[in-house]
C-alpha positions as CSV (number, residue, x, y, z in Angstrom):
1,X,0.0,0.0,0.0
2,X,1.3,2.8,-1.1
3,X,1.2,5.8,1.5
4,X,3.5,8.4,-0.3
5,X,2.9,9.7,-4.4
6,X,5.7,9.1,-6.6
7,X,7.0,12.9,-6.5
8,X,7.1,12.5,-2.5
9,X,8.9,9.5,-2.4
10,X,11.4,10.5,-5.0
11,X,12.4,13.1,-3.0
12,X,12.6,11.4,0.1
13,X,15.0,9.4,-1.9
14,X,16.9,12.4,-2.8
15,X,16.8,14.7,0.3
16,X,17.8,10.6,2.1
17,X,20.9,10.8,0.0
18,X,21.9,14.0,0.8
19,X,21.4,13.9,4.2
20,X,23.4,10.7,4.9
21,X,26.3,11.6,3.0
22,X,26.7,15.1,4.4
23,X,26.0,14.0,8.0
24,X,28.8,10.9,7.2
25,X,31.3,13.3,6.4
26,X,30.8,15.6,9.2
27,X,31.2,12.3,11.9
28,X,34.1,11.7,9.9
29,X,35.2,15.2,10.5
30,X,34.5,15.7,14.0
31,X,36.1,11.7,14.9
32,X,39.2,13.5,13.1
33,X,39.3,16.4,15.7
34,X,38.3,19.2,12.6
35,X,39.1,22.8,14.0
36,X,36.6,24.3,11.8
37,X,34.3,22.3,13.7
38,X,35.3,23.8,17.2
39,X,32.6,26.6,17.0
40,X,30.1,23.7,16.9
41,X,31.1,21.9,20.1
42,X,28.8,21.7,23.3
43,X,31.4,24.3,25.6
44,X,29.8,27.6,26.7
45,X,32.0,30.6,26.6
46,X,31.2,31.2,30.1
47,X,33.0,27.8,31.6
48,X,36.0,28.2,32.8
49,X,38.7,25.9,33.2
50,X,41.5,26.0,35.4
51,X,44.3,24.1,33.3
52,X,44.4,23.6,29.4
53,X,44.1,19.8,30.1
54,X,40.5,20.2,31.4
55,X,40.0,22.4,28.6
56,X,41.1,19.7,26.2
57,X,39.1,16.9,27.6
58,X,36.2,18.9,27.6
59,X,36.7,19.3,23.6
60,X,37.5,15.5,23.3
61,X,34.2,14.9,24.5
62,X,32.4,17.4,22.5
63,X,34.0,16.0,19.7
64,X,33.2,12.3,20.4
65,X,29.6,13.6,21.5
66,X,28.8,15.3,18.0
67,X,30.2,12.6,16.2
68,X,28.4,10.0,17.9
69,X,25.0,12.5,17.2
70,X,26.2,12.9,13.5
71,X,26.2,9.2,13.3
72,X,22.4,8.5,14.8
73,X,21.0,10.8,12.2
74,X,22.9,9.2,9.2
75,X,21.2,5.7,10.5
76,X,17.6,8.1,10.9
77,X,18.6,9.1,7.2
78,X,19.2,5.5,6.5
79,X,15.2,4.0,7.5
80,X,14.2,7.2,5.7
81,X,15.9,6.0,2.5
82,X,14.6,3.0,3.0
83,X,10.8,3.7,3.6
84,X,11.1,6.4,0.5
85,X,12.4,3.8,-1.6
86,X,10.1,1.3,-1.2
87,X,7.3,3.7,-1.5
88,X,8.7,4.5,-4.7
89,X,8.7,0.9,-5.7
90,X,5.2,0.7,-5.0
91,X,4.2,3.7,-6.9
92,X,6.2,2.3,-9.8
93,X,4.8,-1.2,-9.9
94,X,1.1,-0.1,-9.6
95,X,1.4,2.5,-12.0
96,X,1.3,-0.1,-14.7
């Protein structure tokens, strides 16, 4: 039963794509420690540390905690895919 049209489905297919190989990289790039990244990490501005070591292991496990995050939504992106691209099967096969 087919519960999305073929124009929905085929871009849930699409936007799927996208979003798993953008969120991929960006896991990738925050598991490889990405400066550009830093901005992005769970630190406030007002926390104050009282030796650079504590600062660091703070950023280690911002950068293990967005990474980790990045990874869960490529695998939401992933069922997505999947549901979209069986709807589109279904519209395909009963449009014949």
């Amino acid at each position: 039963m087919a519960i999305c049209g073929p124009k929905l489905s085929l871009c849930g297919v699409i936007i799927s794509i996208w979003g798993m190989i953008q969120l991929v990289i960006m896991g990738v790039f925050y598991s490889m420690h990405a400066v550009a990244l830093a901005e992005d990490l769970p630190i406030e501005e007002t926390d104050e540390f009282e030796t650079s070591k504590d600062f660091y292991s703070a950023a280690e496990k911002g950068f293990q905690l967005n990474a980790m995050n990045c990874w869960i939504a490529a695998c939401l992106y992933l069922f997505t895919f999947l549901f979209s691209s069986y709807q589109f099967y279904l519209n395909g096969r009963t449009s014949i």
